[in-house]
C-alpha positions in Angstrom: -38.1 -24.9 -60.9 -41.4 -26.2 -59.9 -42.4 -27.7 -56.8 -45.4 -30.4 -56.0 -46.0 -31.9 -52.5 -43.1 -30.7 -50.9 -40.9 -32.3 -53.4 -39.4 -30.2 -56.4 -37.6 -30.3 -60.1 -34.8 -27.8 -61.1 -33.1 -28.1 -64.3 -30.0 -25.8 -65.3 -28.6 -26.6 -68.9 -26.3 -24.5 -71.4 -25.8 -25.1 -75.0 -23.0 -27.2 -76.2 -22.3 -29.0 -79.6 -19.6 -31.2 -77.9 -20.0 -34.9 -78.0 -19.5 -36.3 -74.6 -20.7 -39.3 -73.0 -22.5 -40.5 -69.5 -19.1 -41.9 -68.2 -17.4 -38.9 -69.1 -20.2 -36.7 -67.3 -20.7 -38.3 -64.3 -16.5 -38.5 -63.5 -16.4 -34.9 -64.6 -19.1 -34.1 -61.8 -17.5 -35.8 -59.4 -14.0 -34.4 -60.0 -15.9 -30.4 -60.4 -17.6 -30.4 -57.1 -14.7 -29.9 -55.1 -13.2 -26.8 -56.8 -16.3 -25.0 -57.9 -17.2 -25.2 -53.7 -13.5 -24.1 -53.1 -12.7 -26.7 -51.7 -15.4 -26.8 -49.1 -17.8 -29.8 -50.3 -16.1 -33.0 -52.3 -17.6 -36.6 -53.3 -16.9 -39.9 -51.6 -17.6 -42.7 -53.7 -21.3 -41.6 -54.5 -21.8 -39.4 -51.2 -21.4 -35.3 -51.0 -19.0 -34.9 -48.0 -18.7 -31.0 -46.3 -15.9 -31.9 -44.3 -17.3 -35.2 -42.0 -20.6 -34.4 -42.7 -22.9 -36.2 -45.0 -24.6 -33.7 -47.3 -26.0 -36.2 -49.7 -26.4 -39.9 -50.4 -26.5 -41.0 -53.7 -27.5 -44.5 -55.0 -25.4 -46.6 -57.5 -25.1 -44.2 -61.2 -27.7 -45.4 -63.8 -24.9 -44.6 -67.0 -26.0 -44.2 -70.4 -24.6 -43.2 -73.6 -25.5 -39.8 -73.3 -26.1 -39.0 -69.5 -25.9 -40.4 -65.9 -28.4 -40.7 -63.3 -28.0 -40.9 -59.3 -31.1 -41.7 -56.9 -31.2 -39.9 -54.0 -31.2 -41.7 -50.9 -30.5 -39.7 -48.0 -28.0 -37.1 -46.2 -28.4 -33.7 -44.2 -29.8 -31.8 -47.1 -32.6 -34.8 -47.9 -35.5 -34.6 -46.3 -36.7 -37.9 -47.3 -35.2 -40.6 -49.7 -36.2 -40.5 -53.0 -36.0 -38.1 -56.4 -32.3 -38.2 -58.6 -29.9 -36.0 -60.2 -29.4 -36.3 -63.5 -26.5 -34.8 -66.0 -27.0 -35.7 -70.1 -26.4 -33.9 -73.5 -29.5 -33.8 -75.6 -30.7 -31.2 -78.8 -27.2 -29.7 -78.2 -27.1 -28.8 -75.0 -25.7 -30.3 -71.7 -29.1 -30.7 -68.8 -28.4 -30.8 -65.2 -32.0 -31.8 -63.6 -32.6 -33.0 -60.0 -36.1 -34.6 -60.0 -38.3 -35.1 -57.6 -36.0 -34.0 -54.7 -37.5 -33.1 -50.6 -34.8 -30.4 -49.0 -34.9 -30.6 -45.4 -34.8 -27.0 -45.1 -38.5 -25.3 -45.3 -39.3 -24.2 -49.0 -38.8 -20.2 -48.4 -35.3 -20.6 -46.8 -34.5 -23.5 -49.4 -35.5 -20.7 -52.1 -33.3 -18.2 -50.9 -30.1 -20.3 -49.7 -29.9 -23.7 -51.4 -31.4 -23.0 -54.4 -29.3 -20.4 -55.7 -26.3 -22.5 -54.8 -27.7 -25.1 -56.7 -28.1 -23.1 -59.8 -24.6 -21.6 -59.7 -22.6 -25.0 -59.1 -24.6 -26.3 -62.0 -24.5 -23.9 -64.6 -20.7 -23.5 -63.8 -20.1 -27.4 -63.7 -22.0 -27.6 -67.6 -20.2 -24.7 -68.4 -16.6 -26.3 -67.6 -17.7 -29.4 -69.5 -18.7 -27.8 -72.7 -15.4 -26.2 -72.2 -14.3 -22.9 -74.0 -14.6 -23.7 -77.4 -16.1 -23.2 -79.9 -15.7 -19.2 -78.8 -18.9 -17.4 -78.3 -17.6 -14.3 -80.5 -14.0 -12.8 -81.5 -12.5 -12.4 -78.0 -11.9 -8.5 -77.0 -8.6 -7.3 -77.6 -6.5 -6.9 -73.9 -6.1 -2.8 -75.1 -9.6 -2.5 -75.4 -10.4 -4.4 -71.9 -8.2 -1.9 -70.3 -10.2 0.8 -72.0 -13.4 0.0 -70.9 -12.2 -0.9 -66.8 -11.1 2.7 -67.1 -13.8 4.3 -68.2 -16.1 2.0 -65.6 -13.3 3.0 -62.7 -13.3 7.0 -63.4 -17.3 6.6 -63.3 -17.7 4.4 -60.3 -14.8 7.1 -59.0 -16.7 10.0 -59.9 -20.5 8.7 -58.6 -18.5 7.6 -55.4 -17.2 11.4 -54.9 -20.8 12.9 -55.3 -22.7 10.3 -52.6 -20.4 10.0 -50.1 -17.9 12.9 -48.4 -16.7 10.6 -45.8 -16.0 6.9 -46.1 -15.5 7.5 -50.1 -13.3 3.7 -50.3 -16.4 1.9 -49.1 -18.9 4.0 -51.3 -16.2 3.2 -54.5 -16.3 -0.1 -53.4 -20.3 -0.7 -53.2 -20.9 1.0 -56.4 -18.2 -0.6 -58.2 -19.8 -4.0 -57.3 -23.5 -3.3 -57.6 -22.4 -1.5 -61.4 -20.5 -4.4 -62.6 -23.2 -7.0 -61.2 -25.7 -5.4 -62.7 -24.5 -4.4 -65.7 -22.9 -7.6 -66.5 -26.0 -10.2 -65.9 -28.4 -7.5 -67.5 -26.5 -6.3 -70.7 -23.7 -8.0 -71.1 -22.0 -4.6 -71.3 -21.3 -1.6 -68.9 -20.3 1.9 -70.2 -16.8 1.0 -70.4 -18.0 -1.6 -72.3 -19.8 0.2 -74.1 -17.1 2.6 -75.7 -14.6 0.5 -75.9 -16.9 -2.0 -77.5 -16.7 -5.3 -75.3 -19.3 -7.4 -73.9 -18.9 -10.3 -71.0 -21.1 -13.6 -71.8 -20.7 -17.5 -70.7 -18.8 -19.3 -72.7 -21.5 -20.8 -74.8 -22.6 -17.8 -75.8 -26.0 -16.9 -73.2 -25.8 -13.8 -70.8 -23.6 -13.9 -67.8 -25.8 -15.1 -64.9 -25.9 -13.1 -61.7 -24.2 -15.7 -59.5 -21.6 -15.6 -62.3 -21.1 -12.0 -62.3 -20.4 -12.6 -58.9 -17.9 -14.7 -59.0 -16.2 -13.4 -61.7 -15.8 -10.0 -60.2 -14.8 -11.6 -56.5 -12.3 -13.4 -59.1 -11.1 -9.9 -60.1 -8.2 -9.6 -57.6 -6.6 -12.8 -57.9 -6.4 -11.8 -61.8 -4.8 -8.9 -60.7 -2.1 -10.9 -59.3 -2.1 -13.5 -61.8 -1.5 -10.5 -64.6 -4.1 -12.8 -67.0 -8.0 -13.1 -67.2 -7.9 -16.0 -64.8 -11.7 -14.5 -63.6 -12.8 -15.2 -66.7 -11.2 -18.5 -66.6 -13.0 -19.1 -62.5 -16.5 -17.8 -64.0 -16.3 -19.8 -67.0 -17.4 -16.1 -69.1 -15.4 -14.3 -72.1 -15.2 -10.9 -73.1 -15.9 -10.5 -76.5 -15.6 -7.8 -79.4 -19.4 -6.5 -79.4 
């Protein structure tokens, strides 16, 4: 990101070989938003609606072969009209860019709330169009997934036992989440990981963001239930054989 009279340019973009065009791109956005905000933001002709409110105004779609363009022209989260979002596929790789955009909100708070936002709707919207294949490596047999959750479990178990006498669950809980997190976005690998030999990335191949990690281990129990790797499927990452 860089910023310049209160107005500022973000760019997210993840590698794909996948020939797609600006059509396809700008109905894939508009179909994406609503399930990667669960449910909570969707697009109304070429306005961002949470619920009644009008989060963003986009002009008419400049469409191209390879990308398509909206100018920004208003809503809550604009504080002035002007700057676009832009989604094409260039040098093998799919760019999201908004250009030239004014938040209402003050630059610290926009840093710290809609930013990061931003960047995780994005990257996961790119991700879902470059779509899982080609695979980013020989996925992870399920026996040796299993291995490595155990071996992260007992230790997270163990750590959990030693800080905490009281309250152990909650301790478990917040270690298990901070380890995973961390571990995931930093090394693609925990311990488990490790000795079992697995490692979580995107599905194009690059490191696991932390907003990713996130999300995929919120995803965690619904996998559970689902008896699949549907957090994988919700993060848009793979294990794979390290």
């Amino acid at each position: 990101m860089r910023r310049a009279e209160g107005r500022v340019w973000v760019e997210d973009s993840v590698a794909s070989t996948r020939r797609v065009s600006g059509k396809e791109l700008g109905e894939r956005y508009a179909m994406d938003v609503r399930p990667l905000s669960l449910g909570l933001v969707h697009m109304e002709g070429s306005t961002m609606r949470l619920g009644p409110l009008e989060v963003l105004r986009f002009g008419p779609p400049k469409v191209t072969r390879t990308g398509v363009a909206w100018p920004v022209e208003g809503g809550l989260a604009a504080g002035a009209p002007g700057g676009s979002f832009a989604v094409r596929a260039a040098g093998g790789r799919l760019i999201a860019s908004l250009e030239g955009y004014r938040p209402r909100l003050p630059f610290a708070l926009y840093v710290v709330s809609q930013l990061p936002i931003h960047h995780l709707v994005m990257r996961m919207y790119l991700l879902r169009v470059r779509g899982r294949l080609p695979e980013p490596g020989m996925p992870a047999a399920p026996t040796r997934r299993l291995a490595a959750a155990a071996v992260d479990v007992g230790l997270c178990a163990v750590f959990a036992l030693l800080v905490s006498k009281r309250r152990r669950l909650a301790a478990f809980a917040g270690i298990a989440a901070g380890y995973h997190v961390a571990c995931w976005s930093t090394f693609g690998r925990t311990l488990g990981g490790i000795v079992a030999g697995t490692r979580v990335v995107a599905v194009d191949g690059s490191r696991s963001s932390i907003s990713q990690s996130v999300v995929r281990l919120l995803a965690l129990p619904w996998a559970a239930l689902r008896m699949r790797a549907a957090h994988d499927e919700i993060a848009a990452t793979e294990v794979v054989a390290d």
